[in-house]
C-alpha positions as CSV (number, residue, x, y, z in Angstrom):
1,X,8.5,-2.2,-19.0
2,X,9.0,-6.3,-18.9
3,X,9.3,-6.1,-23.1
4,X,11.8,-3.4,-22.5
5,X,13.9,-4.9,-19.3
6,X,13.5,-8.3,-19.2
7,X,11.5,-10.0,-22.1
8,X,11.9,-13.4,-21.2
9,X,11.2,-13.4,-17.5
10,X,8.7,-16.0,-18.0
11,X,9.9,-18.1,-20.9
12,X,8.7,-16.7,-24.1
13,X,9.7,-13.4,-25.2
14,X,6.9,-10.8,-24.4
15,X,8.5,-8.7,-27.1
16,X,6.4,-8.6,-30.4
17,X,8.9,-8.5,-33.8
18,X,6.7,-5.8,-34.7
19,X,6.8,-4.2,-31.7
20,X,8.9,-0.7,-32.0
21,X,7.9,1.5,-28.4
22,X,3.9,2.3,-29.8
23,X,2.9,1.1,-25.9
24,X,5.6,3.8,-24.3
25,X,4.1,6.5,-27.1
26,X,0.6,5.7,-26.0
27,X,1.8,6.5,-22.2
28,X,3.6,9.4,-23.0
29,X,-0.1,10.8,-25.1
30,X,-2.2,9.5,-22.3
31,X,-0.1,11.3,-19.1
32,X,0.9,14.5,-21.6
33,X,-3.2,15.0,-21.5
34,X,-3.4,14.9,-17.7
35,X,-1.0,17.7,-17.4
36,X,-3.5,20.6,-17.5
37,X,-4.6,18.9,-14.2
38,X,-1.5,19.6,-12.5
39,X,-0.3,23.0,-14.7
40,X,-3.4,24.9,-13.6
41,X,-3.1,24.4,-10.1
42,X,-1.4,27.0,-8.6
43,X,-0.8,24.7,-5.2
44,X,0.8,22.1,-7.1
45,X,-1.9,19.4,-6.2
46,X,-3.8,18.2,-9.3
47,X,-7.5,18.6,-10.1
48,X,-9.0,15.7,-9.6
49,X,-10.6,15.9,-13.2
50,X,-9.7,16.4,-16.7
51,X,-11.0,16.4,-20.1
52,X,-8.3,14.2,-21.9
53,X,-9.7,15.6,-25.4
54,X,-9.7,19.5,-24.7
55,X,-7.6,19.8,-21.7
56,X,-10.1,21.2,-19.6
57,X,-10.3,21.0,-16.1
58,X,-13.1,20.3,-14.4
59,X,-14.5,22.7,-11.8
60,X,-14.2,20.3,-8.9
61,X,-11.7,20.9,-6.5
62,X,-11.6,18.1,-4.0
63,X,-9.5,15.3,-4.1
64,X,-8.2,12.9,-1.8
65,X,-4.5,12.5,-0.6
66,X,-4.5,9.1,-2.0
67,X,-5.5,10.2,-5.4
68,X,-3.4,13.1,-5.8
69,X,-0.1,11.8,-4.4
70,X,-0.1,8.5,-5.8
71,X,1.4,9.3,-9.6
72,X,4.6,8.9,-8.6
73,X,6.1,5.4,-9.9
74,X,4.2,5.6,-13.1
75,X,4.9,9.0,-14.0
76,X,8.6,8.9,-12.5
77,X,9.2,5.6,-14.9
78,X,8.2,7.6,-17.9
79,X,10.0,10.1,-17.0
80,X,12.9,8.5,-16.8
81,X,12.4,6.3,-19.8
82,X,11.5,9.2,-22.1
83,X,14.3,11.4,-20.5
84,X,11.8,14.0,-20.2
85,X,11.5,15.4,-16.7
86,X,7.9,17.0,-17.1
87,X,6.2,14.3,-15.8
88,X,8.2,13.6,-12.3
89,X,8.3,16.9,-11.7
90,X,4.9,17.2,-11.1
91,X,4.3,14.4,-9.3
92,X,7.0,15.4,-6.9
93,X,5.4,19.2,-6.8
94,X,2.6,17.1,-6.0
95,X,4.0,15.2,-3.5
96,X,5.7,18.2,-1.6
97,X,2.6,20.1,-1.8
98,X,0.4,17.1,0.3
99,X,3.5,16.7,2.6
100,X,3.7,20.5,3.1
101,X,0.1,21.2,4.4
102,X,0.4,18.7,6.8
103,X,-0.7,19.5,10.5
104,X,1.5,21.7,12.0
105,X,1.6,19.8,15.7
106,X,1.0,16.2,14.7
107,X,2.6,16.1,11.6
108,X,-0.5,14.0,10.1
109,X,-2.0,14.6,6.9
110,X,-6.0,14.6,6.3
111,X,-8.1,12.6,3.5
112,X,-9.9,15.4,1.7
113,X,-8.0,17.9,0.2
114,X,-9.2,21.9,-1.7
115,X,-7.3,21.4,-4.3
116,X,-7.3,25.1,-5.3
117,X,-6.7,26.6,-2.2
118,X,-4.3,23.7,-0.4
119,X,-6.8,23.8,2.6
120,X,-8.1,20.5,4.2
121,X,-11.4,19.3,3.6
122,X,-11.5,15.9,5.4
123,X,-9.7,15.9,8.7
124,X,-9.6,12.2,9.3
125,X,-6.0,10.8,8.9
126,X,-5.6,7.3,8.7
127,X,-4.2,4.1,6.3
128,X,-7.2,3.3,4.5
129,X,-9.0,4.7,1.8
130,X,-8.2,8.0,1.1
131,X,-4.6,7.9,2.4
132,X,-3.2,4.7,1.8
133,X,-1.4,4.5,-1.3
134,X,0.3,8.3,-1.3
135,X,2.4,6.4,2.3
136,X,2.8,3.4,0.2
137,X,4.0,5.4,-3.0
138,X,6.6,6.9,-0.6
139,X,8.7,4.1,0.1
140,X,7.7,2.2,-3.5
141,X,9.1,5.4,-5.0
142,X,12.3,5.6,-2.8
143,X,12.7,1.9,-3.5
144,X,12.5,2.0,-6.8
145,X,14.2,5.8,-7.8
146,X,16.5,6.0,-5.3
147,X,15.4,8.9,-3.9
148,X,16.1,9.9,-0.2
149,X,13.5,12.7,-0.1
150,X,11.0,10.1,-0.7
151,X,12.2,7.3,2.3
152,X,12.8,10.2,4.6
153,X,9.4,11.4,3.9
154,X,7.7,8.0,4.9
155,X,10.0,7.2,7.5
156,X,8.5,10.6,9.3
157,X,4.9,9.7,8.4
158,X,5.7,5.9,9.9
159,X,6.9,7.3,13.1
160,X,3.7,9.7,13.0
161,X,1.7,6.0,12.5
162,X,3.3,5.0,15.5
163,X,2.6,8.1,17.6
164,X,-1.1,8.8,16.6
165,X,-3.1,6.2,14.9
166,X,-1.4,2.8,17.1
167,X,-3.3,1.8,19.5
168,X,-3.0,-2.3,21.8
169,X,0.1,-3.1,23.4
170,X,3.6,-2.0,22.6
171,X,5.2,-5.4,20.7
172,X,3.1,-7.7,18.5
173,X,4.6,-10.7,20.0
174,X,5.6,-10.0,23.5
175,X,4.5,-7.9,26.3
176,X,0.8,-7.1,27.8
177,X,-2.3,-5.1,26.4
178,X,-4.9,-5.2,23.7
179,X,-4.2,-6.3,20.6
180,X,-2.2,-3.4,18.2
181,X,-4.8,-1.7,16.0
182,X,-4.0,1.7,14.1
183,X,-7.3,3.9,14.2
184,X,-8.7,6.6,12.3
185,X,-7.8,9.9,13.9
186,X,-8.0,13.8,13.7
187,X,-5.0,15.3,11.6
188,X,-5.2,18.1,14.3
189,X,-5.4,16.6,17.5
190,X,-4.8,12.9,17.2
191,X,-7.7,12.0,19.0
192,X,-9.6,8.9,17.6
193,X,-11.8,10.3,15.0
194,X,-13.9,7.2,13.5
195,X,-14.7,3.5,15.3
196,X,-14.2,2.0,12.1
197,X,-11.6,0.4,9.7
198,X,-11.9,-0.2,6.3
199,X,-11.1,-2.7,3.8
200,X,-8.2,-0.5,2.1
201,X,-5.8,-0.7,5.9
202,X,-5.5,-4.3,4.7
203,X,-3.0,-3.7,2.7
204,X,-0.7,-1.7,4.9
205,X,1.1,-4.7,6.6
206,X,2.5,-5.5,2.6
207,X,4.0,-1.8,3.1
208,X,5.0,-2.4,6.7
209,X,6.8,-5.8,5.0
210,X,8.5,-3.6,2.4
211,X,9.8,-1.7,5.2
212,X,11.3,-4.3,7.4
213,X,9.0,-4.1,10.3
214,X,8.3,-7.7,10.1
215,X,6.7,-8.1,13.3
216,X,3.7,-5.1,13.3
217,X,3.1,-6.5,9.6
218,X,2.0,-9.8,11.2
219,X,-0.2,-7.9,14.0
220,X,-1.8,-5.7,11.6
221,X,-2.6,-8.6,8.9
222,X,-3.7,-10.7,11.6
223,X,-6.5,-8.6,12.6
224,X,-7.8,-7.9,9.6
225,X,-7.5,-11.8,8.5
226,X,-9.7,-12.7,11.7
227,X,-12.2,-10.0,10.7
228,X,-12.6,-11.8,7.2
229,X,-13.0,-15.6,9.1
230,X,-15.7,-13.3,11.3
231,X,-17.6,-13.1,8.5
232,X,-16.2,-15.4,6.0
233,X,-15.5,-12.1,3.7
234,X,-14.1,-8.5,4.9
235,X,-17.0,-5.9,4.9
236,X,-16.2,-2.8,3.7
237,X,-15.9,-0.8,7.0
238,X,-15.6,-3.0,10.3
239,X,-16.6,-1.0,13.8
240,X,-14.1,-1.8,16.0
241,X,-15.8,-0.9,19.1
242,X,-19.1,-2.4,18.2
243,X,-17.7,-5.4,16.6
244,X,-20.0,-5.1,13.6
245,X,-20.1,-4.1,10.1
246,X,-21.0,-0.1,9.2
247,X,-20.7,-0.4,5.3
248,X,-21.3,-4.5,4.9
249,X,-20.2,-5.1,1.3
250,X,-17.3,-7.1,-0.3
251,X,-16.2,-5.8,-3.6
252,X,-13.7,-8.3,-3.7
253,X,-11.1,-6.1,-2.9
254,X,-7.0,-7.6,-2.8
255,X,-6.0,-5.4,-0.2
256,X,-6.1,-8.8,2.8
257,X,-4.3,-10.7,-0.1
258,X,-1.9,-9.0,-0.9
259,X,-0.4,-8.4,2.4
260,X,-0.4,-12.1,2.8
261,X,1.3,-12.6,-0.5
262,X,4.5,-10.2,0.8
263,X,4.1,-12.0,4.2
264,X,4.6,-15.9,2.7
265,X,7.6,-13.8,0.8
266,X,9.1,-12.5,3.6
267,X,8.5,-15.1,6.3
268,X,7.4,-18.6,4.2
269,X,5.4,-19.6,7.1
270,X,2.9,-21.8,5.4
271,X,-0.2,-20.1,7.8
272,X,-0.2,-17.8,4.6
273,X,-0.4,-20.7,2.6
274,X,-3.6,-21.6,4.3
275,X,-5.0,-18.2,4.4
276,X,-4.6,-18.0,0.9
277,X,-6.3,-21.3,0.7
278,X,-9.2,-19.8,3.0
279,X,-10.0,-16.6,1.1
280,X,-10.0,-18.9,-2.3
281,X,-12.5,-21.2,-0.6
282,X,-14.6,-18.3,0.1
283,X,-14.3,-16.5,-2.7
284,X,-15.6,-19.4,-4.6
285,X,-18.4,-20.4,-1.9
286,X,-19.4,-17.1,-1.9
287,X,-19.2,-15.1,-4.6
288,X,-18.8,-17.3,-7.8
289,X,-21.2,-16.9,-10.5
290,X,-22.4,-18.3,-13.8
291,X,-20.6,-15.6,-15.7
292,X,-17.8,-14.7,-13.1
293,X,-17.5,-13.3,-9.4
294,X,-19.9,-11.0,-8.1
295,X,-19.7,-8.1,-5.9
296,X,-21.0,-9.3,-2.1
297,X,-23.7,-6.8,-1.2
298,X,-23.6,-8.0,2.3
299,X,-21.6,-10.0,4.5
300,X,-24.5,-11.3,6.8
301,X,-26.3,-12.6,4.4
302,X,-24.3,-13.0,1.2
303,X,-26.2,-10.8,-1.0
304,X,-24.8,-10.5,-4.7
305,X,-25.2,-7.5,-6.6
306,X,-25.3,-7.5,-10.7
307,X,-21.2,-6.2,-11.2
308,X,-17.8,-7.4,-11.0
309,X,-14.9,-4.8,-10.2
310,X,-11.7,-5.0,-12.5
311,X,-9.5,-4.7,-9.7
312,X,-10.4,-8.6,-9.0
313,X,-8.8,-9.4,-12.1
314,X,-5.7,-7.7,-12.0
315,X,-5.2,-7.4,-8.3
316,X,-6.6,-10.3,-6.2
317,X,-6.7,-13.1,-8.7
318,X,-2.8,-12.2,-9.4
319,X,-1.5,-11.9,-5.7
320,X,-3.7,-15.5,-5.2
321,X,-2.2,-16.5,-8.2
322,X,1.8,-15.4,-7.0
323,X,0.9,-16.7,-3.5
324,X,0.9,-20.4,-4.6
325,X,3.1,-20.7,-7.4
326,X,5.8,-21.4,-5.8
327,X,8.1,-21.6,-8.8
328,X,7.1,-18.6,-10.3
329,X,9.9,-16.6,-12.1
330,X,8.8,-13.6,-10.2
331,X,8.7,-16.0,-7.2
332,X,12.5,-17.0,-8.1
333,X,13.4,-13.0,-8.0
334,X,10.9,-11.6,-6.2
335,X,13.4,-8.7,-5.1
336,X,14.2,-7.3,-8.6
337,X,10.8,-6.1,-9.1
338,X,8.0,-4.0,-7.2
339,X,4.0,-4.1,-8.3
340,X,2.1,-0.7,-8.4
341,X,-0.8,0.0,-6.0
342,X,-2.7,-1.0,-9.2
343,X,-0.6,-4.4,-9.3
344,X,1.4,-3.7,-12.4
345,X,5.0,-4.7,-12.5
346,X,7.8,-2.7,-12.1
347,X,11.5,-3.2,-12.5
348,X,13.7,-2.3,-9.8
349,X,17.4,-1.5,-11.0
350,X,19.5,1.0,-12.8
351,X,18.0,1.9,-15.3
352,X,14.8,3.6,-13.1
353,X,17.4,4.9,-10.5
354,X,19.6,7.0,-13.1
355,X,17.8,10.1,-14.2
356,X,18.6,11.1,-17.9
357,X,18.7,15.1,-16.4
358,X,20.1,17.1,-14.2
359,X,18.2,18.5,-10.6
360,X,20.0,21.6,-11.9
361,X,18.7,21.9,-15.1
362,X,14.9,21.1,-14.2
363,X,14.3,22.2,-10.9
364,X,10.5,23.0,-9.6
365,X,10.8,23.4,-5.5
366,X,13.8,22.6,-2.9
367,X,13.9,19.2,-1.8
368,X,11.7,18.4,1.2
369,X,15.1,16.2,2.9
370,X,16.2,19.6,4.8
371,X,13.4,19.7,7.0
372,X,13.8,16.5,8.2
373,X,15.7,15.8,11.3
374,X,16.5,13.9,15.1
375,X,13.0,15.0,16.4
376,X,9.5,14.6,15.4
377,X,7.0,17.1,13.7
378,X,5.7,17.6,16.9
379,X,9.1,18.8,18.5
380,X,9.3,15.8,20.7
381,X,11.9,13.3,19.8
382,X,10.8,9.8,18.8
383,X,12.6,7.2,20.1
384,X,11.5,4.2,17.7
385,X,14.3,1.5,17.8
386,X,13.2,-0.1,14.1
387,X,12.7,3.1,11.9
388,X,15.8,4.0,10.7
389,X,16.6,7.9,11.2
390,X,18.5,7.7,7.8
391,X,17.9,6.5,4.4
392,X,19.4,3.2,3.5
393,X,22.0,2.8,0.4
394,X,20.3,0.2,-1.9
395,X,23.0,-1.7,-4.5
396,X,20.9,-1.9,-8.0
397,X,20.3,-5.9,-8.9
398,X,22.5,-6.6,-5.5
399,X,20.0,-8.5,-3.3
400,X,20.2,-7.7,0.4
401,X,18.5,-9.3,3.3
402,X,16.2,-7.2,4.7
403,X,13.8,-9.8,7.5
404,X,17.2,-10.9,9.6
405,X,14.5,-9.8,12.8
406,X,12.2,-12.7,11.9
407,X,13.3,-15.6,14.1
408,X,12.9,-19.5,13.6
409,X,9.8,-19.5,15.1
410,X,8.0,-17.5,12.9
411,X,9.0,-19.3,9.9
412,X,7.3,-22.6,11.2
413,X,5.0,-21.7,14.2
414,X,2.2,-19.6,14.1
415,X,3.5,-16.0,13.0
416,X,1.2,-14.3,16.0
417,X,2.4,-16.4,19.1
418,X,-1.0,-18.7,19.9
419,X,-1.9,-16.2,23.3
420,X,-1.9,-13.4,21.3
421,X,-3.6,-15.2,18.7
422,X,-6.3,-16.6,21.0
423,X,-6.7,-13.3,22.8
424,X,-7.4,-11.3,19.1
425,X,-10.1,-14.3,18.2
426,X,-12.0,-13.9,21.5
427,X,-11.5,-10.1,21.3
428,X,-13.2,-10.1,18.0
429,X,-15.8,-12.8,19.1
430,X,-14.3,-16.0,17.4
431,X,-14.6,-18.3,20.2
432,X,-11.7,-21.1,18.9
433,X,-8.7,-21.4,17.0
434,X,-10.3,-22.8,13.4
435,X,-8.9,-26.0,13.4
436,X,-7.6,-25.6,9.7
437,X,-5.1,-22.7,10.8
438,X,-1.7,-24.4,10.9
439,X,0.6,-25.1,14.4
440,X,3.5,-26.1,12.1
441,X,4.6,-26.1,8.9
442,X,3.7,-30.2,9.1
443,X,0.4,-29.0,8.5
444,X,1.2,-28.0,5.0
């Protein structure tokens, strides 16, 4: 997409001479072989297996939410770049399919789905593994296609977030009570389901800064970020009530940095600065090898195990990398583009929001945007002052502000207001503010 849109974003051209679309046929090949996953579902949620030589699908049938529903951007830029429908369409079928089976009286959708029969395997519903990316493929998706179907749909699983899975006091930054957490609950019920948190959450409060809700984002990343100084890494799965590990690795995952990343975008408050700094420092201390980084088996006692995940490369090294250079091109324009839950670039303008085809002409199911409306999925109304009830009209390449709720202070002062701050450290048995976290941006 960068050779095609914008070749000289940073400097030289990233366009070959020779180069005449081979990388665009080579997507188009690859995603043409993972239709039979989708085709020979008669629920519209893909297998979670195919053969990409014979088109045969495998006999498994359970998938997660996450991994189904999150084909969106890639195969909706193809789509559009090809002008071949095929390959949104059944993302979106896939899309509408997940969204459809969702509880009936919560409105919450489950981890673990039958993929042949559209009944729920996993009941926990949460914004970690499992779940994570198909909420943050909604609003990517509407962000970057245009799309009200796809905002609406997020905006109703946001307010369902803030019904269900929030727990701590109603405001990040004012008011009394525990510190905000959003649990794992029952899809059914919304009853707390697990006393853990996984790694994956982390990245929710980059989602919750691509929505606007400036404020929650700094809550959410802050309790994950003193979770990682706990232990000097994030384990896997962190027990909440117990204030302990339950799975104790570190796959050094970029979920925690790249929430910090969009934070330092959106607020520039150099504490970001100096987490970044932090999770470098420990990285390094930690995990650095003769031969490269290595996964942490355990957090207590910094155990290494023999492997090194790809997703440090291309995810965690990146955001790190972003977060500090400062003069970055992508830095300089940071608005025109949107990364991929895999960290891939992605531009955002006309040329993704303009579909070469008509709804008319290539039509799979009615749009989900009619069943949205004034009151929840529960029939209660929802009252949530900073969720908009209505899709916002972007302006292709017209930069809008979008953090006019952040204040002064939390450009310069510490984003989570030193009570609240202190309070979260004791709760999770840090007894001091580390002296290295910034007061003011004079600590930078």
């Amino acid at each position: 997409m960068l050779m095609e849109n914008d070749p000289y974003l940073f400097g030289e051209n990233l366009r070959p001479k020779w180069y005449n679309g081979e990388l665009l046929q080579l997507a188009s090949d690859l995603a043409s072989r993972l239709l039979p996953a989708f085709q020979n579902s008669m629920t519209g949620i893909p297998f979670p297996r195919v053969n990409l030589k014979n088109g045969v699908v495998d006999e498994g049938v359970e998938t997660c939410t996450a991994g189904a529903g999150s084909l969106l951007l890639e195969l909706g830029t193809l789509s559009r770049l090809l002008g071949d429908p095929i390959y949104e369409t059944m993302a979106r079928r896939a899309n509408r399919a997940l969204w459809s089976a969702r509880a009936k009286n919560t409105g919450l959708l489950g981890n673990v789905i039958n993929a042949k029969t559209g009944q729920w395997v996993g009941r926990l519903s949460g914004l970690g593994a499992g779940l994570d990316s198909y909420f943050e493929y909604l609003l990517k998706s509407y962000i970057l296609f245009g799309e009200e179907e796809d905002y609406l749909m997020f905006n109703e699983s946001y307010n369902g977030f803030k019904q269900y899975l929030r727990r701590g006091r109603t405001h990040c930054n004012s008011g009394y009570g525990d510190h905000p957490l959003y649990v794992n609950v029952d899809m059914h019920s919304g009853n707390t389901y697990t006393y853990w948190i996984d790694a994956l959450q982390a990245s929710f409060p980059a989602v919750q800064v691509l929505f606007g809700d400036i404020e929650e984002a700094i809550c959410t990343h802050a309790w994950h970020y003193n979770v990682w100084k706990r232990y000097g890494l994030l384990p896997e799965r962190f027990n909440w009530q117990r204030l302990s590990p339950d799975v104790a690795f570190y796959p050094l995952r970029p979920e925690l940095v790249e929430s910090t990343y969009l934070l330092y975008q959106a607020t520039k408050n150099p504490f970001y600065l100096h987490v970044g700094r932090e999770i470098i420092q420990n990285i390094n201390a930690y995990t650095k090898t003769k031969c490269g980084y290595a996964t942490v088996h355990d957090v207590i006692d910094m155990s290494l195990e023999d492997r090194m995940e790809s997703f440090f490369l291309s995810e965690t090294c990146k955001y790190l990398y972003l977060l500090f250079d400062l003069d970055n091109p992508l830095n300089k324009q940071f608005s025109k583009y949107i990364f991929t839950t895999e960290g891939h670039l992605l531009p955002i303008g006309s040329k993704l929001r303009t579909k070469p085809w008509t709804d008319e002409e290539f039509s799979s199911k009615p749009s989900c945007a009619s069943s949205f409306g004034k009151e929840s999925l529960s029939g209660d109304s929802v009252n949530i002052p900073y969720v908009a009830k209505e899709a916002p009209i972007f302006k292709p390449n017209i930069t809008q502000p979008s953090c006019d709720a952040i204040d002064e202070a939390r450009h310069y002062l510490l984003p989570l207001r030193t009570p609240y701050y202190l309070q979260l450290t004791e709760s999770l048995g840090l007894k001091e503010l580390s002296t290295h976290v910034p007061m003011s941006s004079h600590a930078v």
